[in-house]
C-alpha positions, 0 to 999 in steps of 0.5 A, spaced: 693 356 852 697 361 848 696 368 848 699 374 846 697 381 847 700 386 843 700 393 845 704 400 842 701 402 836 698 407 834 699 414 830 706 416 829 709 423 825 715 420 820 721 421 822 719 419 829 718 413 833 714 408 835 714 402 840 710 395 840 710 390 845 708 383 845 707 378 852 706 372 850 704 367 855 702 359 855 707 358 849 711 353 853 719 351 853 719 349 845 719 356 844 725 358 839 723 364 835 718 370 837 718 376 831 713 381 828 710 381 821 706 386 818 700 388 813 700 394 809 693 394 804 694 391 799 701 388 800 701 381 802 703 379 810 712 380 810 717 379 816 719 386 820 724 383 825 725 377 828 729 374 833 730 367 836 731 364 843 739 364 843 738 372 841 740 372 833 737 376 829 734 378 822 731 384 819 727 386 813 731 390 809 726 396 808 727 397 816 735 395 817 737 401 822 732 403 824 728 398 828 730 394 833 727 387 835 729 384 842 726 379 848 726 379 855 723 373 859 721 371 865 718 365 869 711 366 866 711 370 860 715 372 854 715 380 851 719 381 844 718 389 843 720 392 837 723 399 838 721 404 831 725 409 829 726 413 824 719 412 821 716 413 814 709 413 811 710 407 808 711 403 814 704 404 816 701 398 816 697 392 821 704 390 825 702 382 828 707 379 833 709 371 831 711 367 836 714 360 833 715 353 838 716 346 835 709 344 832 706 351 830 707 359 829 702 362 833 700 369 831 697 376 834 691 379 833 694 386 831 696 392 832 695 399 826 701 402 826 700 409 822 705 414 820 703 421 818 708 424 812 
């Protein structure tokens, strides 16, 4: 079964940062991609970061320099973190980790990121 736990949210200054994590486990070795989406009110859901299984990556152009996506694997899990530097207000938002393999994306439940001005 797929689970994914995410953990790092929470209050963050601007100008400050901020790191999430997300372990996924179950997802099985068709898993080519894992990134993290965000939800701010109002606005629809938008790729951050993301990154595949051979190591490229993509960013958001709001967040290009400042966050940084990166894996690390092992036999029975995979975590994908994403370090938040730099922070403004308007990346507050529900950040929610993704994780791609052959036949579904499989999504996080969430974690609330709020960055104070």
């Amino acid at each position: 079964q797929v689970q994914l736990v995410e953990s790092g949210g929470g209050l963050g200054q601007a100008g400050g940062s901020l790191r999430l994590s997300c372990a996924a486990s179950g997802i099985g070795p068709t898993m080519n991609f894992m990134g993290w989406h965000r939800q701010a009110p109002g606005k629809q859901r938008e790729l951050v970061a993301g990154i595949t299984i051979g190591g490229s990556t993509n960013y958001a152009d709001s967040v290009k320099g400042r966050f940084t996506i990166s894996i690390s694997r092992d036999n029975a899990k995979d975590t994908v973190y994403l370090q938040m530097n730099s922070l403004k207000p308007e990346d507050t938002a529900i950040y929610y980790c993704q994780v791609r393999d052959m036949l579904y994306y499989h999504w996080g439940r969430g974690t609330q990121v709020t960055v104070s001005s």
